[in-house]
N, C-alpha and C positions, 0 to 999 in steps of 0.2 A: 504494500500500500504506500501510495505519496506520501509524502513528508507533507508536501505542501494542504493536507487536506483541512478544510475549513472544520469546525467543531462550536460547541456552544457547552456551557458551563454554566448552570442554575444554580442557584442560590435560595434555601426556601429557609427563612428561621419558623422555629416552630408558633403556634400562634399562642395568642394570652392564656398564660396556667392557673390557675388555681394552690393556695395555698394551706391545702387542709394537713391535719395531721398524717404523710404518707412518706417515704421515703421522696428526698428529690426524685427519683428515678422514677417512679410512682405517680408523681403530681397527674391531676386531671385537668384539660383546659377550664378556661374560667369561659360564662357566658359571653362573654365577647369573643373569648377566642374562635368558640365554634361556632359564629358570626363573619368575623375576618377571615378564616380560613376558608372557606369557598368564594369568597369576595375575592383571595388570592388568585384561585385555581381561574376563576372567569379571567381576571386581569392578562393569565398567561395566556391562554385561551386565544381570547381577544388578539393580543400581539403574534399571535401565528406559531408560539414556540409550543412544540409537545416531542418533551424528552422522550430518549428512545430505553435507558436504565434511569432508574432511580434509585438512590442508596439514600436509606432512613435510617437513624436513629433510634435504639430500639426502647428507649424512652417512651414512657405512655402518653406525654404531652406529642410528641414528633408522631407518633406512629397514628395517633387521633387525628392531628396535622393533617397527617397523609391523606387518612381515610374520608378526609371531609374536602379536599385538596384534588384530589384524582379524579374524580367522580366530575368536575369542571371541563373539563378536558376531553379535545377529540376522541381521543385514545388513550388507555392507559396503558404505559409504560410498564416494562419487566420491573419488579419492584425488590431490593434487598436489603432485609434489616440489618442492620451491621453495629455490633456491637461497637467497634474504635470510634463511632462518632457520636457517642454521649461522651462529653468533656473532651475532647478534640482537641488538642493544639494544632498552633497554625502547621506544624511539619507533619502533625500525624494526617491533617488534614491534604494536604500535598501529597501524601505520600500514597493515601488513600486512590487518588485525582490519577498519581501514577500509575497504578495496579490495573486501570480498564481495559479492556477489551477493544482492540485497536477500530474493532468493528461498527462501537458506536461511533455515532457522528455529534449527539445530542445528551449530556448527561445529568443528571439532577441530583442535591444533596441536600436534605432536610433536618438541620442541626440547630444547633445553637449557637449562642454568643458566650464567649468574647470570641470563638473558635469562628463561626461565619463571617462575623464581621471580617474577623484580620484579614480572612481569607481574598473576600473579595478587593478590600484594601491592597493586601498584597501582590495580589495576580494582577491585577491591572496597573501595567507599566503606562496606560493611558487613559482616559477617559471622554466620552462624548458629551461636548455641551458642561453642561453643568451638574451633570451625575452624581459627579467625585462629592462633591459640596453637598448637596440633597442629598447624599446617603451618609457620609460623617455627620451631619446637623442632626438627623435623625438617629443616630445612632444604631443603625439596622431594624427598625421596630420588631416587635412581632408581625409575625407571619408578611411579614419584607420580603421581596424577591429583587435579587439582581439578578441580572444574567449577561453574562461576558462571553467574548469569544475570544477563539485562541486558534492561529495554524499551524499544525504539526502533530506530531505524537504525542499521544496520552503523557508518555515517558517524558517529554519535553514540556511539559505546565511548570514552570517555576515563579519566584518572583519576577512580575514584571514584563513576564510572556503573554499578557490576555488585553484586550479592550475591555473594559465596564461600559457596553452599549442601554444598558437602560437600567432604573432603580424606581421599586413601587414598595409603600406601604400605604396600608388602609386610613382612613381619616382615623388619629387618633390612637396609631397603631404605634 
């Protein structure tokens, strides 16, 4: 396969949790979340991107995310929980971004912060318009999507290798 091959790189933070007595790992989203969270899925929708994997979080707030997330969407994407991306750092998160299947074109990650934000922060060695700014001011809200591209090999996403072509969160998100 080309090097030169075009790719896309989502971004989904999970939506608003809930804080009852449960392990973090545990948490249930909060009524808002499961509000924003399909507001997300349309938003993608809408902009024409439908991932072809999705790697979630196997977090009950991410994996709820998902569940309420997917269902927006042309098609639902091959979908896998993956345990490394609850509490993620930005390299575990890279390192994650490395391991794909050369065969996607289109990939999705439904995590968290501070782990999503860096991420997209980091990958994007550029930004369109005024992106960069509207997704720092925001600080990645819940259920926030960026989506970046990137051309080359999975094995070749590093800092600084992607565009941040567009950044959404919900009013209030």
């Amino acid at each position: 396969m080309s090097v030169d091959v075009p790719r896309r790189i989502v971004l989904l933070r999970h939506a608003k949790a809930d804080w009852p007595q449960v392990s973090d790992h545990e948490r249930p989203l909060a009524e808002r979340g499961r509000k924003d969270a399909p507001a997300a899925g349309r938003w993608l929708a809408g902009a024409g991107v439908s991932p072809e994997l999705t790697l979630c979080s196997t977090a009950t707030r991410a994996r709820d995310t998902w569940k309420l997330f997917a269902p927006e969407l042309p098609r639902r994407p091959r979908t896998v929980y993956d345990d490394r991306l609850y509490e993620a750092s930005l390299g575990e998160l890279i390192a994650v971004i490395n391991e794909t299947d050369e065969a996607v074109h289109d990939l999705m990650l439904v995590g968290h912060n501070p782990g999503i934000h860096a991420l997209a922060d980091a990958l994007a060695g550029v930004a369109d318009g005024d992106t960069r700014a509207r997704m720092n001011r925001a600080g990645f809200a819940t259920s926030g999507v960026a989506v970046l591209s990137h051309t080359g090999s999975w094995k070749a996403v590093e800092h600084g290798s992607a565009r941040l072509v567009t950044y959404w969160a919900p009013t209030g998100g």
